[in-house]
DSSP file (Angstrom, degrees, kcal/mol; ACC not computed):
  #  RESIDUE AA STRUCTURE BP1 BP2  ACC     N-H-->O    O-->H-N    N-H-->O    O-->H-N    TCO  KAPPA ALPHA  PHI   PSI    X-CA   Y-CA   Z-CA
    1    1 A X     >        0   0    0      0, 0.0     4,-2.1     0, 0.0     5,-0.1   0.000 360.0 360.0 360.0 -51.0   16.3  -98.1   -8.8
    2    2 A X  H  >  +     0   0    0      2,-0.2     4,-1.5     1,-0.2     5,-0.1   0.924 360.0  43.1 -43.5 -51.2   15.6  -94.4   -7.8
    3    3 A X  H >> S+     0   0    0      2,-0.2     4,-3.5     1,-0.2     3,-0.6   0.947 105.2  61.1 -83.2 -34.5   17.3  -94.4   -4.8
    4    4 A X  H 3> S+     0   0    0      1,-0.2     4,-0.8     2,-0.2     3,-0.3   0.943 114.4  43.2 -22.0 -85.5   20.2  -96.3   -6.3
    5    5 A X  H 3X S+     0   0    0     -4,-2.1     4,-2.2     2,-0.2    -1,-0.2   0.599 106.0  53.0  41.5 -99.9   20.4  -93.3   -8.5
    6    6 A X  H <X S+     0   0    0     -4,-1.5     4,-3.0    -3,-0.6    -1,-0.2   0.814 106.5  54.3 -72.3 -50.1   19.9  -90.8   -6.3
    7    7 A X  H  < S+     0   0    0     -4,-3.5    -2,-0.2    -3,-0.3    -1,-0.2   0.700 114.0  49.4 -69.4 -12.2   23.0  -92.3   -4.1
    8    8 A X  H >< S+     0   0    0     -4,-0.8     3,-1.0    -5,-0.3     4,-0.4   0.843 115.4  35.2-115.6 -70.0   25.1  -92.1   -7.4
    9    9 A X  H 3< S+     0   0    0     -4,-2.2     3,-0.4    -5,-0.3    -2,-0.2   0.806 101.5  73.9 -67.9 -15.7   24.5  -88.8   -8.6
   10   10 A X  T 3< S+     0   0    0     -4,-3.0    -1,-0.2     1,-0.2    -2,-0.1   0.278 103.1  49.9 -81.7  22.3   24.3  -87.1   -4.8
   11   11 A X  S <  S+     0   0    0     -3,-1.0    -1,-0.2     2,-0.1     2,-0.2   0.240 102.1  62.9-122.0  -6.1   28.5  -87.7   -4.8
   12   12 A X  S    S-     0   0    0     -3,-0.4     2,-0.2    -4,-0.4   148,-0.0  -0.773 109.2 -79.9-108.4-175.6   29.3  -86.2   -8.1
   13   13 A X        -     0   0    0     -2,-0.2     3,-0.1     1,-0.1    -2,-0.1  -0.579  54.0-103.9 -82.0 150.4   28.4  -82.0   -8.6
   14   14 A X        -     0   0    0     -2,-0.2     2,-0.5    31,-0.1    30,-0.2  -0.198  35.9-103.0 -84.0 135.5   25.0  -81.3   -9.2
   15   15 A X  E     -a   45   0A   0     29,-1.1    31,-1.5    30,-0.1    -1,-0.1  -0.360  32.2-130.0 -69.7 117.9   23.5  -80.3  -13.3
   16   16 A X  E     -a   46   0A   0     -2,-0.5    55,-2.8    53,-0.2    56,-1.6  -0.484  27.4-162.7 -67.5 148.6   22.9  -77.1  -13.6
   17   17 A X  E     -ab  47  72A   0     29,-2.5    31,-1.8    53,-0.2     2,-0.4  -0.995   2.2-153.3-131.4 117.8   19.4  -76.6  -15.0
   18   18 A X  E     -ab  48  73A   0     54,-2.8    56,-0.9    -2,-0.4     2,-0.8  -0.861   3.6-159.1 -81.5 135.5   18.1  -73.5  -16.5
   19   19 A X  E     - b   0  74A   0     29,-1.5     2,-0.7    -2,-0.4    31,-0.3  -0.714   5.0-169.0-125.0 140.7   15.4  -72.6  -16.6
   20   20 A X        +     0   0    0     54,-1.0     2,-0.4    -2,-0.8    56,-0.2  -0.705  28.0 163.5-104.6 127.7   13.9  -69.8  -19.4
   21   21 A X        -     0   0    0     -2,-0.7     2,-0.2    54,-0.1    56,-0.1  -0.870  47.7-107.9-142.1 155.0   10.1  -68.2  -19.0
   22   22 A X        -     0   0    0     -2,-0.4    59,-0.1    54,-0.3     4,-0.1  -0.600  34.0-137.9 -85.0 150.5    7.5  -66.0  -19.5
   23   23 A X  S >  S+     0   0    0     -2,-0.2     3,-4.5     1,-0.2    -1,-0.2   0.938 106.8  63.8 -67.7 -53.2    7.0  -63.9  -16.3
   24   24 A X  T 3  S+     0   0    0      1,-0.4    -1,-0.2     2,-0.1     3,-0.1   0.397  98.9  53.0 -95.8   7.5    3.5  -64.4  -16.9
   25   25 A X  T >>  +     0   0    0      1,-0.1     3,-6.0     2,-0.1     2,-2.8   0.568  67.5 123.8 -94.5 -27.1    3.9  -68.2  -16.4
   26   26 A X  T <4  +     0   0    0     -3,-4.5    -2,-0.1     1,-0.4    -1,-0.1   0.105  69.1  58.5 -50.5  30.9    5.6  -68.0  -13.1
   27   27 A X  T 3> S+     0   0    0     -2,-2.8     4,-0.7    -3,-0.1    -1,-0.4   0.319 100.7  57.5 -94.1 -17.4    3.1  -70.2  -11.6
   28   28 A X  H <> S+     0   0    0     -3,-6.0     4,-2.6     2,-0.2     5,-0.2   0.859 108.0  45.4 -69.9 -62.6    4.0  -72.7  -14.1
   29   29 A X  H  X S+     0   0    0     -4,-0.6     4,-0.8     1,-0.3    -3,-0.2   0.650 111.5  58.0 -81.5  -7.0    7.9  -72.6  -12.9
   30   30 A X  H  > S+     0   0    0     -5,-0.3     4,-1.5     2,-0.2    -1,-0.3   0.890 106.8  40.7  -4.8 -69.0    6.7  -72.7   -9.6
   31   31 A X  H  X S+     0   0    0     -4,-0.7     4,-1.6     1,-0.3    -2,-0.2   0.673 114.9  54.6 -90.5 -24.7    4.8  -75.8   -9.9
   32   32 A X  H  < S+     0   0    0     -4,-2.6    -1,-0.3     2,-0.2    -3,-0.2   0.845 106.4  50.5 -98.9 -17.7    7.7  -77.4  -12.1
   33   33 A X  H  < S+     0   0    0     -4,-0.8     7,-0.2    -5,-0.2     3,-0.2   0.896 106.1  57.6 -66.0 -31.3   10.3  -76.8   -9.5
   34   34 A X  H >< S+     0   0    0     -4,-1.5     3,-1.4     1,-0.2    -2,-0.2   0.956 109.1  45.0 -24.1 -86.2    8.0  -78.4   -6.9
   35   35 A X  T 3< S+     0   0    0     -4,-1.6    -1,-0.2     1,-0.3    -2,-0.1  -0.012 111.1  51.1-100.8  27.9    8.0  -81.5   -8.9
   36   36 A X  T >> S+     0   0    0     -3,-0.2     4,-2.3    -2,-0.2     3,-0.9   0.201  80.8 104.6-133.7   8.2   12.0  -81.5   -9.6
   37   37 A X  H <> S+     0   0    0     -3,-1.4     4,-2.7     1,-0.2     5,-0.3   0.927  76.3  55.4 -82.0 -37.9   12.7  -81.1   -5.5
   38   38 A X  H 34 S+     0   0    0      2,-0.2    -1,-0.2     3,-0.2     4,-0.2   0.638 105.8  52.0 -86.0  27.5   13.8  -84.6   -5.2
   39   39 A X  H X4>S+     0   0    0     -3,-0.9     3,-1.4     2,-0.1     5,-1.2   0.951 121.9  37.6 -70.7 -70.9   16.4  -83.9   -8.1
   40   40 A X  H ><5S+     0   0    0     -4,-2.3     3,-1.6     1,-0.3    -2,-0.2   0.853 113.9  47.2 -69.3 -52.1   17.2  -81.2   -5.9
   41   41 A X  T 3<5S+     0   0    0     -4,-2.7    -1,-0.3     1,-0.2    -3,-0.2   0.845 109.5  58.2 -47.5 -26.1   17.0  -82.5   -2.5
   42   42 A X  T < 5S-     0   0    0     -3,-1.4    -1,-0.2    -5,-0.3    -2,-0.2   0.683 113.2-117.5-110.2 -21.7   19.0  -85.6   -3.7
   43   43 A X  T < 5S+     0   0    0     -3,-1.6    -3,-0.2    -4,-0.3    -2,-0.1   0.418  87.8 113.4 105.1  -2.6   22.1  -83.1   -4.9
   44   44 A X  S   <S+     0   0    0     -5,-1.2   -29,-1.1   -30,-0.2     2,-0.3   0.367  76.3  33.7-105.9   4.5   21.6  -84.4   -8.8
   45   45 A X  E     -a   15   0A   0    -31,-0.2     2,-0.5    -6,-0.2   -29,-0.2  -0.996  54.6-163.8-145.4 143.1   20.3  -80.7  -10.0
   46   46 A X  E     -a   16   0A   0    -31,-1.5   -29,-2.5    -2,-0.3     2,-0.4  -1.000  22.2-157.8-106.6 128.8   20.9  -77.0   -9.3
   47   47 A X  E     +a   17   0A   0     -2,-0.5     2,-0.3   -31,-0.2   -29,-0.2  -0.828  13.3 178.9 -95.7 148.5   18.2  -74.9  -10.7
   48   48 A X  E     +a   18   0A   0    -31,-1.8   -29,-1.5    -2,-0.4     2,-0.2  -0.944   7.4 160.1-135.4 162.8   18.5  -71.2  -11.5
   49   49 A X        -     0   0    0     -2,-0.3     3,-0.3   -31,-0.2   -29,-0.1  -0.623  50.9 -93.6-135.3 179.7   15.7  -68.7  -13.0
   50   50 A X  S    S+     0   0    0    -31,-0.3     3,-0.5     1,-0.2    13,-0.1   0.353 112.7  76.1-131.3  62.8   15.6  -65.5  -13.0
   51   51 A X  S    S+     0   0    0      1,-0.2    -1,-0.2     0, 0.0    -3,-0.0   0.077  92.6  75.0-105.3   7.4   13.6  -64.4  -10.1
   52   52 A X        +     0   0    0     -3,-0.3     2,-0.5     2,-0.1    -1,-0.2   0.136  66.8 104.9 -89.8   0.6   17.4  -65.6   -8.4
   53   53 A X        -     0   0    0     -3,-0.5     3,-0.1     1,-0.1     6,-0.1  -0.859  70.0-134.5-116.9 122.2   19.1  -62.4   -9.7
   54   54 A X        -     0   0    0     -2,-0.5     3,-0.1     1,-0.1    -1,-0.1   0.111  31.0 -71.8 -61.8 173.8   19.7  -59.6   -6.3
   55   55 A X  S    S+     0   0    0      1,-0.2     2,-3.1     0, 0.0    -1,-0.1  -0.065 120.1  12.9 -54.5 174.5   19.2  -56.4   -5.8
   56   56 A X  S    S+     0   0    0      1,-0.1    -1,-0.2    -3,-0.1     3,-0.1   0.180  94.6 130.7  51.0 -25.5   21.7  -54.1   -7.6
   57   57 A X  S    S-     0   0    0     -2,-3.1     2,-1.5     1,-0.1     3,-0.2  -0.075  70.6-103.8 -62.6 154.3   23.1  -57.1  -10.0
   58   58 A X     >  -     0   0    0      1,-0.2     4,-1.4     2,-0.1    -1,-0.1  -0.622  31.6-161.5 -74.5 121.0   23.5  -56.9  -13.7
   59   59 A X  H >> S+     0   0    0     -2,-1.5     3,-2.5     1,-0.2     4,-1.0   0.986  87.0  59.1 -69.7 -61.6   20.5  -58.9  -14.8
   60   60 A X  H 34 S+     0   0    0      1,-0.3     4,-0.3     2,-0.2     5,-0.2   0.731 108.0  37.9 -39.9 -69.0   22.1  -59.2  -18.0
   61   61 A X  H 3> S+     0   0    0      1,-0.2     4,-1.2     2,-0.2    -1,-0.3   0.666 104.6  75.1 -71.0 -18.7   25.0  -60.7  -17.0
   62   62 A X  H <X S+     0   0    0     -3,-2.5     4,-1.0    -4,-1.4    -2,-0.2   0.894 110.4  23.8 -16.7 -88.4   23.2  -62.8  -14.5
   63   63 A X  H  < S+     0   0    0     -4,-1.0     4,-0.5     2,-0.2    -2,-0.2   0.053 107.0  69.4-107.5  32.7   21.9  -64.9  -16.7
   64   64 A X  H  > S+     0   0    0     -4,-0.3     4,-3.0    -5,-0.2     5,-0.2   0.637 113.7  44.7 -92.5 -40.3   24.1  -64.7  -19.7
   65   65 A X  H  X S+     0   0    0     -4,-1.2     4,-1.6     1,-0.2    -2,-0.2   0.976 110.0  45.2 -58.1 -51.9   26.2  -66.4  -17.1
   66   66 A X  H  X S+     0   0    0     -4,-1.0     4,-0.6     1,-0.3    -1,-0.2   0.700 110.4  62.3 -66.9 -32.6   23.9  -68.9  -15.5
   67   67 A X  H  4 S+     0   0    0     -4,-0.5    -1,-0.3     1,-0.2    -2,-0.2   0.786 107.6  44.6 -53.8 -46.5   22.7  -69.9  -19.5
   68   68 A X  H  < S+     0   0    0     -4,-3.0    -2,-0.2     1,-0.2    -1,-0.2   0.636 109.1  54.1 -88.8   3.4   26.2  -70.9  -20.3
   69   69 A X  H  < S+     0   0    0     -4,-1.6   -53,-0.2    -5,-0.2    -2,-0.2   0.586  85.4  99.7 -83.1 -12.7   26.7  -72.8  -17.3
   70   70 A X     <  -     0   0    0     -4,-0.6   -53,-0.2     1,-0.1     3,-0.1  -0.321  53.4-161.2 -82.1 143.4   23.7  -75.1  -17.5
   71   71 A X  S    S+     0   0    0    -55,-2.8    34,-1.8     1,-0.3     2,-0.4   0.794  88.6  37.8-102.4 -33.2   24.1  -78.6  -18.8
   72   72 A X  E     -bc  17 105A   0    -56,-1.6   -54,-2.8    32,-0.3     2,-0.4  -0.972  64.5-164.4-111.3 128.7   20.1  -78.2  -19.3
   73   73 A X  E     -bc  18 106A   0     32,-4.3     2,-1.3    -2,-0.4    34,-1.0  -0.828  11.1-146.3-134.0 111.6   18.3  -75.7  -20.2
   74   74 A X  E     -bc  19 107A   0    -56,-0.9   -54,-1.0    -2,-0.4     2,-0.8  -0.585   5.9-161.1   1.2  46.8   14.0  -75.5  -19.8
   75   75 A X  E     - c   0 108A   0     32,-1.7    34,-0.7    -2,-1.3     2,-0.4  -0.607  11.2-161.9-122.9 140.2   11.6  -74.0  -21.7
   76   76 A X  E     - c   0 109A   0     -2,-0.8     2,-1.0   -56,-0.2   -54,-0.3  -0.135  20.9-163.4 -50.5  93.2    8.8  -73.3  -20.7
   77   77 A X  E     + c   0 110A   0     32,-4.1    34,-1.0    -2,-0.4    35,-0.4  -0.636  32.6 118.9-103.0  88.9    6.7  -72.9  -23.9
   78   78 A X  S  > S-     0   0    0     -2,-1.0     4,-1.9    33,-0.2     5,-0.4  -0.895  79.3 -78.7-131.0 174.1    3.3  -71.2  -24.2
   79   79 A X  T  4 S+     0   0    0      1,-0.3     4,-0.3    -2,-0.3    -2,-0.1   0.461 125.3  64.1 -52.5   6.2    2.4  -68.1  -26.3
   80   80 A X  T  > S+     0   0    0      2,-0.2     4,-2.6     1,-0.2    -1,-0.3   0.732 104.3  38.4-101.2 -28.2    3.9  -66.0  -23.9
   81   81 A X  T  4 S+     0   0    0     -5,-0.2     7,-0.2     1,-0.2    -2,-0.2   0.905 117.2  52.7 -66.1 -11.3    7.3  -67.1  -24.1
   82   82 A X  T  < S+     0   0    0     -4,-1.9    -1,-0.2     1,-0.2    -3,-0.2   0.907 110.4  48.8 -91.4 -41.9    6.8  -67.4  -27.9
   83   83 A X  T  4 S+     0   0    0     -5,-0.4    -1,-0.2    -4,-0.3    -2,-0.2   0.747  98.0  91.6 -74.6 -41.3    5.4  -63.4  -27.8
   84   84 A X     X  -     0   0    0     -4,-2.6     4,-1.8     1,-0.2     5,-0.2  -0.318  62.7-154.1 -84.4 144.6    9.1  -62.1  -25.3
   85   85 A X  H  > S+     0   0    0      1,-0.2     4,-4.0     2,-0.2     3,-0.5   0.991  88.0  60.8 -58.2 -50.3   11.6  -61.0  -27.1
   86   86 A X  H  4>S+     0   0    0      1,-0.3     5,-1.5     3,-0.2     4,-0.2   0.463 105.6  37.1 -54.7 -36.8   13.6  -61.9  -24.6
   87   87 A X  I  4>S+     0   0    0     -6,-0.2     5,-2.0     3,-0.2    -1,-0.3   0.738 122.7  40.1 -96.1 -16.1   13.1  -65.1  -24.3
   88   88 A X  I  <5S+     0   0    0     -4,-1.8    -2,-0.2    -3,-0.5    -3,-0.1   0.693 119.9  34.6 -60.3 -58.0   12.8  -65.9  -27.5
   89   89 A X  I  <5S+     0   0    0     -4,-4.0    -3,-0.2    -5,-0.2    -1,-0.1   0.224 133.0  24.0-109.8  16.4   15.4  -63.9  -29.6
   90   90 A X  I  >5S+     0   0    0     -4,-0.2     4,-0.8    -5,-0.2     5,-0.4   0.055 127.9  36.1-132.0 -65.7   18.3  -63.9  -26.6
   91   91 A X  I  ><S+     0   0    0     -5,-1.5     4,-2.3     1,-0.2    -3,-0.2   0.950 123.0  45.1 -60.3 -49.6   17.8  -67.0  -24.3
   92   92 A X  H  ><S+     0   0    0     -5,-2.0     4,-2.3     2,-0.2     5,-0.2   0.752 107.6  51.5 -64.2 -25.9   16.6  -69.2  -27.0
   93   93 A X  H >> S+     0   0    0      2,-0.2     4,-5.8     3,-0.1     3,-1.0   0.974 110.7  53.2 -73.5 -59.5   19.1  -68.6  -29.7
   94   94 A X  H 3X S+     0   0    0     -4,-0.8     4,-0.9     1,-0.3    -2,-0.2   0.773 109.8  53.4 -20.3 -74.2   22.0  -69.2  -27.0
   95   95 A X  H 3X S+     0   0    0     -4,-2.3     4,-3.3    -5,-0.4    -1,-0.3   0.694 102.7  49.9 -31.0 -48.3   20.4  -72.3  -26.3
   96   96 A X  H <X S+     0   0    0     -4,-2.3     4,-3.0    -3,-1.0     5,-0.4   0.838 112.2  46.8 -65.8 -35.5   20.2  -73.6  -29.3
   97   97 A X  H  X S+     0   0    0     -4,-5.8     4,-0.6    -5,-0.2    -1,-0.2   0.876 108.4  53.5 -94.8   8.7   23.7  -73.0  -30.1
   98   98 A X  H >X>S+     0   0    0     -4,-0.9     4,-2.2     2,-0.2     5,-1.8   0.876 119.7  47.9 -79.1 -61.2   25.1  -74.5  -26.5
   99   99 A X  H 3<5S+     0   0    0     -4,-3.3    -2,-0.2     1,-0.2    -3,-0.1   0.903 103.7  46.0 -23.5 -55.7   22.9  -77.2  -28.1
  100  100 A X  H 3<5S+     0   0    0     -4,-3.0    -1,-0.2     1,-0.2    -2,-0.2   0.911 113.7  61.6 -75.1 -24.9   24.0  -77.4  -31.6
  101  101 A X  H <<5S-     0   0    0     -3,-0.7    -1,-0.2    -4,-0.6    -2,-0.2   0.891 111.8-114.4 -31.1 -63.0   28.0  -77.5  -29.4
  102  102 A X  T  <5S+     0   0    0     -4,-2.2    -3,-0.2     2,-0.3    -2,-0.1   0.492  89.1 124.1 103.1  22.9   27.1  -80.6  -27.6
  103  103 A X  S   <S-     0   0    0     -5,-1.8     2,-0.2     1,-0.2    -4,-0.2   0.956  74.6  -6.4 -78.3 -67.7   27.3  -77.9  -24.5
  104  104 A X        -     0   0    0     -9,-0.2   -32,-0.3    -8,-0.1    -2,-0.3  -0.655  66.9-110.6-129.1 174.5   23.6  -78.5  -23.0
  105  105 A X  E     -c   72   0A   0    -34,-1.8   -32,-4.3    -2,-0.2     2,-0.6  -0.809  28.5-149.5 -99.9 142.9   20.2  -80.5  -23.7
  106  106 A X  E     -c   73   0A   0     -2,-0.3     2,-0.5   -34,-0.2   -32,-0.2  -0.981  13.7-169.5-122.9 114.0   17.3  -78.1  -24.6
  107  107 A X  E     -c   74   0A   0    -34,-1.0   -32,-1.7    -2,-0.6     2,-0.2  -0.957  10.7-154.8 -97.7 130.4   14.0  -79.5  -23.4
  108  108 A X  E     -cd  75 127A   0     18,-0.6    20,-0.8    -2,-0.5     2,-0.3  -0.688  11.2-170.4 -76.3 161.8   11.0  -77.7  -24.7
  109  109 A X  E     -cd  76 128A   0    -34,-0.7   -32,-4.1    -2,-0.2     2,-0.9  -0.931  19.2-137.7-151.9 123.6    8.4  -78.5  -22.1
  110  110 A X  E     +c   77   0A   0     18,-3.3    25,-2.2    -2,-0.3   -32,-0.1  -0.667  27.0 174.6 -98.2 123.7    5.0  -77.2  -23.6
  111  111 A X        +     0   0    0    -34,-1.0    25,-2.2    -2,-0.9     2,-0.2   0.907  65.6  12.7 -79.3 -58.4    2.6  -75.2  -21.0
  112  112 A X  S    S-     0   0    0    -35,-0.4     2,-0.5    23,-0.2    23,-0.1  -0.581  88.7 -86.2-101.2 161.4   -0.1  -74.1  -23.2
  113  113 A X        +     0   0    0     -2,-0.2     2,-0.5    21,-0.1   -34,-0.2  -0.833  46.4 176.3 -97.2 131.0   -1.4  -74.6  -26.4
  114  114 A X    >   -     0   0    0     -2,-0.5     3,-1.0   -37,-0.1   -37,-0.0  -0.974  36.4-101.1-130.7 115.5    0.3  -72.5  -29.0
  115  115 A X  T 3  S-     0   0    0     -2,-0.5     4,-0.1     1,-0.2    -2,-0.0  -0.050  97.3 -18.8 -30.2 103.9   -0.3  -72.5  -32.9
  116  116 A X  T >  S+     0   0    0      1,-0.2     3,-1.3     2,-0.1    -1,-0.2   0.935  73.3 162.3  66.3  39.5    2.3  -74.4  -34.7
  117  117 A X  G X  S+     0   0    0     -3,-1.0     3,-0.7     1,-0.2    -1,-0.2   0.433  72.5  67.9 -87.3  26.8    4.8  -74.2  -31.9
  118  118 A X  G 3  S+     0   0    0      1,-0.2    -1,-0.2     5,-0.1    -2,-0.1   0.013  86.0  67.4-118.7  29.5    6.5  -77.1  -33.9
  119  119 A X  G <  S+     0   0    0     -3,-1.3    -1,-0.2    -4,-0.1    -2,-0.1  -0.008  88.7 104.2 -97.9   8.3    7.3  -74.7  -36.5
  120  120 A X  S <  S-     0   0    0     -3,-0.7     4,-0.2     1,-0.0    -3,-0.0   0.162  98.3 -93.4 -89.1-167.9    9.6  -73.0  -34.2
  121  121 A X  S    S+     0   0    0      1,-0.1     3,-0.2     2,-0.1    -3,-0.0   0.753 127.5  34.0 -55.4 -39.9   13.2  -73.0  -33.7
  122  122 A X  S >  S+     0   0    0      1,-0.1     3,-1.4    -5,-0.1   -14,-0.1   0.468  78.8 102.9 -79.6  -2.7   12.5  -76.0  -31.2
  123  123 A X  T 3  S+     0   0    0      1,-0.3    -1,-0.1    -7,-0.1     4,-0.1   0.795  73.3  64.2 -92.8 -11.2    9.9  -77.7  -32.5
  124  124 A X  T 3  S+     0   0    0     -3,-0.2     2,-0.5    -4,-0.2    -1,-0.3   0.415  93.6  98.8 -71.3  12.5   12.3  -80.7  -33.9
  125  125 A X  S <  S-     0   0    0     -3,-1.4   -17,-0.4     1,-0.1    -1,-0.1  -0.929  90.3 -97.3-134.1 108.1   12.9  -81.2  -30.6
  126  126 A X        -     0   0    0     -2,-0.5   -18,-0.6   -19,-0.1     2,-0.2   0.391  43.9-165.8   7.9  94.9   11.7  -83.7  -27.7
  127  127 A X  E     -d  108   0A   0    -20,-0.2     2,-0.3    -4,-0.1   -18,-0.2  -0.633  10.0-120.6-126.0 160.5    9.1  -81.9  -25.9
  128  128 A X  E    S+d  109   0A   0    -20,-0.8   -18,-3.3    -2,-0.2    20,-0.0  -0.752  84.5  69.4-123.7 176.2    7.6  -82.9  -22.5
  129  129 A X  S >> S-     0   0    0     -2,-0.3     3,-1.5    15,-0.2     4,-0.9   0.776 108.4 -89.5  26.7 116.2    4.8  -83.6  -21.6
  130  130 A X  G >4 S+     0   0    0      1,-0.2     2,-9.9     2,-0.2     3,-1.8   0.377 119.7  13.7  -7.3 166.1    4.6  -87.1  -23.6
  131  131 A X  G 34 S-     0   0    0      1,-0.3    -1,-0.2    -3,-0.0    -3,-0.1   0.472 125.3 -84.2  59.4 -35.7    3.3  -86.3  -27.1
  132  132 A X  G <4 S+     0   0    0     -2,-9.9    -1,-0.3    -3,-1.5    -2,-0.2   0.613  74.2 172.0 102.1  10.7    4.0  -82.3  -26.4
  133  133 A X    <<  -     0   0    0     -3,-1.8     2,-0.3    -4,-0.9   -23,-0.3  -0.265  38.0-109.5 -38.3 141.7    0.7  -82.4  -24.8
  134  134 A X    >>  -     0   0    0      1,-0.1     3,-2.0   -25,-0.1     4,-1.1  -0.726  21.1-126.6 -67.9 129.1    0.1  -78.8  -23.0
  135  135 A X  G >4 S+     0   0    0    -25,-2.2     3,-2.1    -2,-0.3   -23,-0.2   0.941 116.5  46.7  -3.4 -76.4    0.2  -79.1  -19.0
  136  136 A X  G 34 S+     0   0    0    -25,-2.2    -1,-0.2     1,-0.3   -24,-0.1   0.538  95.5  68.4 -83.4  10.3   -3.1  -77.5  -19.0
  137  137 A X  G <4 S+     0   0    0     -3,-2.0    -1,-0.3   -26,-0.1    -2,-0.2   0.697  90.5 102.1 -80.6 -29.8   -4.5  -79.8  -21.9
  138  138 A X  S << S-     0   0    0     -3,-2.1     3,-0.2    -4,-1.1     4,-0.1  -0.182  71.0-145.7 -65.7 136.0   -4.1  -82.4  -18.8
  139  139 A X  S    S+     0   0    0      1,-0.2     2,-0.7     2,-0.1     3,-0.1   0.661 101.0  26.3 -84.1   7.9   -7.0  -83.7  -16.5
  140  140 A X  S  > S-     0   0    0     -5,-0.1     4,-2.2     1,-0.1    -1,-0.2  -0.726  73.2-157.2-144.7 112.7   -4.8  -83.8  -13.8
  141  141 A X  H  > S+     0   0    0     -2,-0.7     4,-1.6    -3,-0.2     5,-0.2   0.907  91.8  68.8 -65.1 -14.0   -1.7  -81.3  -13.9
  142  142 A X  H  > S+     0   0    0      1,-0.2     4,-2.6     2,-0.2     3,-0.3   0.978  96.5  45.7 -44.5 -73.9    0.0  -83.6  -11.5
  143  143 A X  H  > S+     0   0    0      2,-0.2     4,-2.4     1,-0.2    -1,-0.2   0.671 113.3  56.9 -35.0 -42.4    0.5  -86.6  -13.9
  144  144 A X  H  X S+     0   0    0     -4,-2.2     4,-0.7     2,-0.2    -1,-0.2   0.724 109.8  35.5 -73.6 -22.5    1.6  -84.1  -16.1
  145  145 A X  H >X S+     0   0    0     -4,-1.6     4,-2.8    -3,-0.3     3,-0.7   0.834 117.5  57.3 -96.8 -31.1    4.3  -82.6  -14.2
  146  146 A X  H 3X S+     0   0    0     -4,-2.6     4,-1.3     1,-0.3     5,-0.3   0.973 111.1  46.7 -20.5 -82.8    5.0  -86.5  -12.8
  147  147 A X  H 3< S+     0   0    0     -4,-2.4     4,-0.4     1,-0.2    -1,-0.3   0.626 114.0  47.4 -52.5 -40.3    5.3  -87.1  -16.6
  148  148 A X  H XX S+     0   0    0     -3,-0.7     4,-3.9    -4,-0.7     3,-3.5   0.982 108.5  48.8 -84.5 -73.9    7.6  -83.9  -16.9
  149  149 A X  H >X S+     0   0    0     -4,-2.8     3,-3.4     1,-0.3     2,-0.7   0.787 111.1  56.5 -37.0 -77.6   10.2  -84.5  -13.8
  150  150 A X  H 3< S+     0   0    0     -4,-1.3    -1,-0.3     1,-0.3    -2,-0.2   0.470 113.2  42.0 -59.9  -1.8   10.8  -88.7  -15.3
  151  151 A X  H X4 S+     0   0    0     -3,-3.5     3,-0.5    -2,-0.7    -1,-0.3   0.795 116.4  44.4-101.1 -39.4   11.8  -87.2  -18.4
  152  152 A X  H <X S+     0   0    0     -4,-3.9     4,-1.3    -3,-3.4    -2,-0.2   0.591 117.0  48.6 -62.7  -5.7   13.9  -84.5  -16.9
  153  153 A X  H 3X S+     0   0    0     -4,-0.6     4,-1.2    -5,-0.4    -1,-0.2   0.614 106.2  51.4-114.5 -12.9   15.3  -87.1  -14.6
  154  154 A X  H <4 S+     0   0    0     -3,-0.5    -1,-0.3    -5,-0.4    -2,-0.2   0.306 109.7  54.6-108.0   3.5   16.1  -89.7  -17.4
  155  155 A X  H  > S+     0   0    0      3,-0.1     4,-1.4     2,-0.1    -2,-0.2   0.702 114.1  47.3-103.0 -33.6   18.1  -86.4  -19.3
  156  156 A X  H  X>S+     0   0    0     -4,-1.3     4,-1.8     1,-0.2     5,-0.7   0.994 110.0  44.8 -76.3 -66.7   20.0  -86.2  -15.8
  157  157 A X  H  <5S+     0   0    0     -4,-1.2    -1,-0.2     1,-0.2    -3,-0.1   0.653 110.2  54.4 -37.0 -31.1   20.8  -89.7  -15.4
  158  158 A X  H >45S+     0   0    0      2,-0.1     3,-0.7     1,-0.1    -1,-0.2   0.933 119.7  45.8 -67.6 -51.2   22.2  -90.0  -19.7
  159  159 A X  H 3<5S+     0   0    0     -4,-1.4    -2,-0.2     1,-0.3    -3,-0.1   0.695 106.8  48.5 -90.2 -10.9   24.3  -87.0  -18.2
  160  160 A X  T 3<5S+     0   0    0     -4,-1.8     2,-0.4  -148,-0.0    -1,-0.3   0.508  93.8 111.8-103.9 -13.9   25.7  -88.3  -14.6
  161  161 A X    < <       0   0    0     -3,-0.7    -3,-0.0    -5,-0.7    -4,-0.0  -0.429 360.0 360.0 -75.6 134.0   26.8  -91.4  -16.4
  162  162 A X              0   0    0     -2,-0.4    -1,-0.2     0, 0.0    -3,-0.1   0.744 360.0 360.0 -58.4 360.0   30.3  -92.2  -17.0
């Protein structure tokens, strides 16, 4: 069934996925691009962050771009993204309203444990790990990020259908 799939979505152009983060997480988006490489490998995702943005570019513009091109958009949710302005009050509000459009899917995918992050702007909203479990609430982060990619992979697959 995967590779079935895989052969199906690797002919059409690939979803762009964004993905929005606390710096102080980047081991997190590490470990979840890892476990989205046969998305990638297969042709059925593009990822961007922005640890992608060159020397001399307008960060700004960077990823104002790369936010409205994404058919998904990532985030990564512990008390640090909940604490950056940045991600919070500029990447999130976009999201939500490419969301509220019918533009993109906004996954929360919850990192850490955070007080009442289902009081948020997101928190009506599907969260991965099953349940909204934190990552690091897991006894095996593996399983958890396992669990993370099949959910991301079943949002690619609603979206590569005709």
């Amino acid at each position: 069934m995967i590779s079935k799939f895989l052969e199906e979505v690797s002919v059409t152009a690939p979803i762009d996925v964004f993905i929005s983060y606390s710096h102080r997480d980047e081991p997190f988006r590490e470990e979840l691009e890892k476990h989205l490489s046969l998305l990638r490998r297969s042709g059925a995702i593009r990822s961007w962050h922005d640890r992608r943005i060159g020397a001399g570019d307008d960060w700004k513009a960077a990823i104002d771009e790369n936010l409205d091109r994404a058919r998904i958009i990532l985030l990564l949710v512990s008390v640090d993204f909940i604490n950056s302005d940045y991600c919070y009050d500029i990447e999130l509000k976009r999201a939500l309203q490419r969301r509220a459009s019918g533009e993109a899917v906004v996954i929360p995918i919850i990192l850490r444990p955070c007080d009442d992050w289902q009081k948020t702007p997101f928190g009506a909203l599907q969260a991965l790990p099953r349940d909204g479990k934190p990552i690091k609430a897991w006894a095996d982060p593996d399983e958890a990020w396992t669990d993370v990619a099949r959910g991301i992979r079943r949002v690619v697959e609603k979206l590569a259908a005709p």
